[in-house]
N, C-alpha and C positions, 0 to 999 in steps of 0.2 A: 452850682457850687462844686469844686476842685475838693475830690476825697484822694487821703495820703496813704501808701503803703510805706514804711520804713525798714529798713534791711540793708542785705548786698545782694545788688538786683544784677543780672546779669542783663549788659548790653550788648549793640551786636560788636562794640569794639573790646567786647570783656565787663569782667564784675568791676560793678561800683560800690562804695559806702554811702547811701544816703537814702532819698525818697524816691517815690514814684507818684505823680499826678493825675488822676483819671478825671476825669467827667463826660455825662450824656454818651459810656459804650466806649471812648477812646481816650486812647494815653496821651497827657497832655505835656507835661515836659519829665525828664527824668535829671534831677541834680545830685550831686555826688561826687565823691573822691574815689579815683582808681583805686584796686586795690589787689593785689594777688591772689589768682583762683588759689593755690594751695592755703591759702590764709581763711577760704573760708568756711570750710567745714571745722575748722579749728573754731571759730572766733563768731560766726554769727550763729543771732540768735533767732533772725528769721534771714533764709533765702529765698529772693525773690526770682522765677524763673517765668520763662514762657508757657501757657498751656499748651497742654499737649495736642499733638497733630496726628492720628491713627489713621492709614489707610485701607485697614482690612478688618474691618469688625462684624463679625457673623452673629455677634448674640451677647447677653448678659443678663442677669440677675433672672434667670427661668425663662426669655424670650431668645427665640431667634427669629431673625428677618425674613425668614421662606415664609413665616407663618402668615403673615398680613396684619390686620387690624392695627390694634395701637402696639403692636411688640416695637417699630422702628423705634416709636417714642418711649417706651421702657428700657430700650436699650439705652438710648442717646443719654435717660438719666444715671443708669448704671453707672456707666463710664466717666460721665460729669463728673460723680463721686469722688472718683479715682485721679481727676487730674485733667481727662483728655476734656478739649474743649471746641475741638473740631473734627469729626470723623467722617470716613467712607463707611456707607453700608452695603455690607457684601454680601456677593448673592451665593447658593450655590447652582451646580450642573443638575439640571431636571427637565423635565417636556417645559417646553413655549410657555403653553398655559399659565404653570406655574409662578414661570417666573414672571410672566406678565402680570398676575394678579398679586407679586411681592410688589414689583415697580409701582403698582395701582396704588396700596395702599401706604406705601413711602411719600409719593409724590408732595403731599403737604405739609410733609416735615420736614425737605429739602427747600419749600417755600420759604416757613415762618419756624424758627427755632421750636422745638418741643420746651414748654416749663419747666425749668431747672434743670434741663440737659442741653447735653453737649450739641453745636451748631452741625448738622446734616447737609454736610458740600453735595452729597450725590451719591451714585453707583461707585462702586468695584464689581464690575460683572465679571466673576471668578468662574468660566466655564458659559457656558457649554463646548465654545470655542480651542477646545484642549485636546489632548492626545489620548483616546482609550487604552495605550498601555501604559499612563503615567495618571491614571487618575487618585491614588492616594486616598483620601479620604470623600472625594467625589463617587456620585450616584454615576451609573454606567447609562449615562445619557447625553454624550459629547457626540457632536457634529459640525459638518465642516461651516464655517462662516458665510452667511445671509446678510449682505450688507442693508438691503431692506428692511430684511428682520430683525437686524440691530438698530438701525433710525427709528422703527416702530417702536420698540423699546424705550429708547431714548426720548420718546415724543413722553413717554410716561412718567419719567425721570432720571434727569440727566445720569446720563453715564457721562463719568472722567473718565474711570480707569479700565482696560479690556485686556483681562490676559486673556494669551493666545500661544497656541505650541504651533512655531512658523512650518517647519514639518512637512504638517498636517495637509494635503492635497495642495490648492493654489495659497495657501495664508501668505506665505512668505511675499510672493507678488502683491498682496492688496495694501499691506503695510502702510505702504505710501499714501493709500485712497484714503485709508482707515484715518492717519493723520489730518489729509486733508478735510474731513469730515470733523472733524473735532476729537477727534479719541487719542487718549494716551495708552500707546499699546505697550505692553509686561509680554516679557516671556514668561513661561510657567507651563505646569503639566507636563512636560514636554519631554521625550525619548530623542529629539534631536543632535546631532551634533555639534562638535565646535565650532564647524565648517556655518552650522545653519544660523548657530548662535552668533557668529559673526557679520552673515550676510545679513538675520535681522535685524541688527544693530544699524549698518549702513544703510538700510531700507527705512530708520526713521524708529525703532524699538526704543524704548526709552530708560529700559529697565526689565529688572525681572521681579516676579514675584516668588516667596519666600525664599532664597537663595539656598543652595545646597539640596529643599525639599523638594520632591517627587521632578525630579529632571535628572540627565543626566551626569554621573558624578565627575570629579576630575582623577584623572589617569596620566601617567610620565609619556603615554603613547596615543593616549586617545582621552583629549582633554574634554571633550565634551560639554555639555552647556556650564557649569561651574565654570570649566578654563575659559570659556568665550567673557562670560559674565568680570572673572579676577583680572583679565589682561585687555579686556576692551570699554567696561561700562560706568561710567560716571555713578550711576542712578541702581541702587539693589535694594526690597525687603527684607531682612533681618527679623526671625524671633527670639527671641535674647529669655524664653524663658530659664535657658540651660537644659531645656529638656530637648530640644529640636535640633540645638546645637551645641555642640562644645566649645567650650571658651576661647581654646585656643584658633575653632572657626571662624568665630565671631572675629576674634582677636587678627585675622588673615584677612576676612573680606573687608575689615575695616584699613584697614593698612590698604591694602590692593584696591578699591574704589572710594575715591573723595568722597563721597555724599549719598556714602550707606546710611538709610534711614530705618527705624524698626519701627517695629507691628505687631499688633497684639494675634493678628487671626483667632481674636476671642470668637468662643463660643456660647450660646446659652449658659454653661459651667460656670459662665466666673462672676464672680461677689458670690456663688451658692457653694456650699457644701458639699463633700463627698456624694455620690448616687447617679443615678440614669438621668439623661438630659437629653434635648432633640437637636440635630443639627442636619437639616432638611426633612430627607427621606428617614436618615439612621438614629437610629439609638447610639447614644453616644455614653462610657461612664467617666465620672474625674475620680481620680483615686492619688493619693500621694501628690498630687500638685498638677495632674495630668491629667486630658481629657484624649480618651482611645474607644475604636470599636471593639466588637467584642471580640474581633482575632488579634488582637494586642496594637493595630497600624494607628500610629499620633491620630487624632479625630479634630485638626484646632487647637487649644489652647486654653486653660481659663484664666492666660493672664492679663492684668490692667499695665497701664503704662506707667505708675509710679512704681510698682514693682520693677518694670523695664528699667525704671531709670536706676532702681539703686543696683539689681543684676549689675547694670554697665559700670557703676561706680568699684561693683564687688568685685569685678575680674578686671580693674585697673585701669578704667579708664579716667581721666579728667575730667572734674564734675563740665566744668563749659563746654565740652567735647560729647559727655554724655546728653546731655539736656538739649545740645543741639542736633541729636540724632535721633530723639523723642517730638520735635516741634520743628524747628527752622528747615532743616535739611527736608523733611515731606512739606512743607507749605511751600519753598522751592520747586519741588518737582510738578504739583500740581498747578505753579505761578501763580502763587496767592500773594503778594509781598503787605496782605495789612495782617495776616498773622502767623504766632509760630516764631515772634518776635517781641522782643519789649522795646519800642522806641516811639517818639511826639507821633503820632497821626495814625497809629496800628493800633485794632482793636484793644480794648482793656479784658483782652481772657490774660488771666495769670495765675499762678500755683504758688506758693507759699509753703515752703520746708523748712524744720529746724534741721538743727547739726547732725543729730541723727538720721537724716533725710524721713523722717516722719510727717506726711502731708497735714497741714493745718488750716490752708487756706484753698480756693479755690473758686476764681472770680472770671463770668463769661459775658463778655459788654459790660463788665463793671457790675451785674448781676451776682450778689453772692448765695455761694451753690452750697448746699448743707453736704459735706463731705464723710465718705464712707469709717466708721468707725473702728471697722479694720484696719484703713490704711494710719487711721491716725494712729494707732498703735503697733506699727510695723515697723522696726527701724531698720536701718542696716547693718550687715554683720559685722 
């Protein structure tokens, strides 16, 4: 039997006035009258959006992913809360071991959805593969790429996504293999040039990860990996908490690459309170809305993506512009096309907002998810 959501749901042709159809996990027809995005934060009283899509999730609610056991599935629910309803779990830069026995105990939540969380697509293996003098909030355990070493991984669970700083000894030449293996490779970490940022790019790079962080910056003489990333790449990471970037950056790499998508790079820190928190190797504190080591260097993030989304709304952008930089835009890059979408034959995850962009609902296969009580009483400014 056919259950109804009623609102302005945003299609992929634009917001509509009317219902949404679900049954048995998928959306089954969407009917409705056009209606003008600027009309709808005026006028509805629920907005209907796509769940969210995160491809950098390190931790939530007192769990992070190095840890093993059940933390992947406490996170997945964390995040549920907040909105996202299909995430990467990310790893950090540490010895093999490590991260082999995170992969180990992820692997069956990449299977079978975790209860009441968010759906587990796979890896973000964030490191090791990276530059030791752009390691940022990485453990000082980066080396050069073992494409063995990475299938062994991978046999444990799937890796999508693999930043890598091209740079780095032969990386820049394996790109190509890397693709051909199945991997979506990100620049990141990385001290490279424009020059390299560009060659990766032609090699098959698909993207970068967190754009502007721990890589080289842009210069009017020596653009470095930002100018490769602003003047060459379709595909970029955005953290939109306002603490990593400034608006007016955000506001540039959005302009300057079509299908900038953002990212929580949450850590343990978020849904929890001020205080020490783990994120691999380090102690990490959130204080003021931020999560840093203790020499003051960004540590992560402890943000969700309904926070993301109204950030985007708060420095002007367009709610259907926003929402698709939260969901549609990362389930593209990953080529997913049944989510990260409201349309007949795409999963039923979906998000429910009033006008205030205060989250209310929050449905994964048609699954309703008991939502964070924080975010329900979060509006935007």
């Amino acid at each position: 039997m056919s259950q109804a959501i009623e609102g302005h749901i945003l299609t992929p042709q634009g917001f509509v006035h009317g219902r949404l159809l679900h049954t048995q996990g998928r959306i089954e027809a969407i009917e409705g009258t056009p209606i003008p995005t600027e009309r709808v934060l005026r006028e509805a009283d629920a907005i209907v959006l796509p769940g969210f899509v995160d491809c950098h999730v390190h931790g939530g609610d007192g769990h992070d992913i190095m840890q093993g056991g059940d933390a992947a599935a406490q996170v997945a629910r964390c995040h549920a809360r907040h909105g996202t309803t299909a995430l990467l779990a990310t790893t950090m830069t540490a010895p093999f071991a490590e991260i082999e026995a995170a992969l180990r105990a992820l692997s069956p939540h990449c299977v079978r959805r975790p209860s009441g969380g968010a759906r587990v697509l796979g890896v973000h293996l964030e490191g090791p593969y990276i530059s030791p003098g752009k390691l940022g909030a990485q453990p000082a355990f980066a080396i050069t790429l073992d494409l063995e070493q990475l299938q062994a991984l991978s046999r444990l669970a799937p890796i999508r996504v693999l930043t890598l700083a091209p740079e780095v000894n032969d990386h820049q030449s394996r790109i190509a293999e890397l693709n051909r293996a199945g991997f979506i490779v990100q620049i990141g970490h990385s001290a490279g040039s424009y020059d390299d940022g560009v060659a990766a790019l032609e090699q098959g790079a698909r993207g970068f990860t967190h754009l502007f962080n721990a890589m080289t910056g842009l210069h009017h003489r020596e653009p470095g990996m930002v100018g490769a990333a602003l003047a060459h790449a379709q595909h970029a990471e955005l953290i939109p908490d306002l603490l990593h970037l400034h608006p007016g950056a955000i506001r540039a790499a959005l302009r300057a690459i079509p299908c900038a998508y953002c990212v929580t790079d949450s850590t343990s820190a978020a849904g929890m309170p001020d205080g020490e928190y783990q994120l691999g190797r380090y102690r990490v504190f959130k204080c003021l809305g931020g999560v840093r080591l203790a020499d003051n260097t960004l540590a992560g993030s402890a943000l969700t993506m309904d926070q993301a989304l109204r950030n985007l709304v708060a420095i002007g952008l367009a709610l259907d512009d926003a929402a698709r930089r939260v969901s549609t835009y990362a389930a593209d890059y990953l080529g997913m096309t049944q989510i990260g979408r409201l349309q007949p034959g795409a999963a039923a995850d979906v998000v429910v907002f009033d006008r205030d962009l205060r989250l209310r609902r929050v449905l994964i296969e048609g699954e309703e998810i008991e939502i964070s009580a924080a975010s329900a009483d979060t509006a935007r400014p």
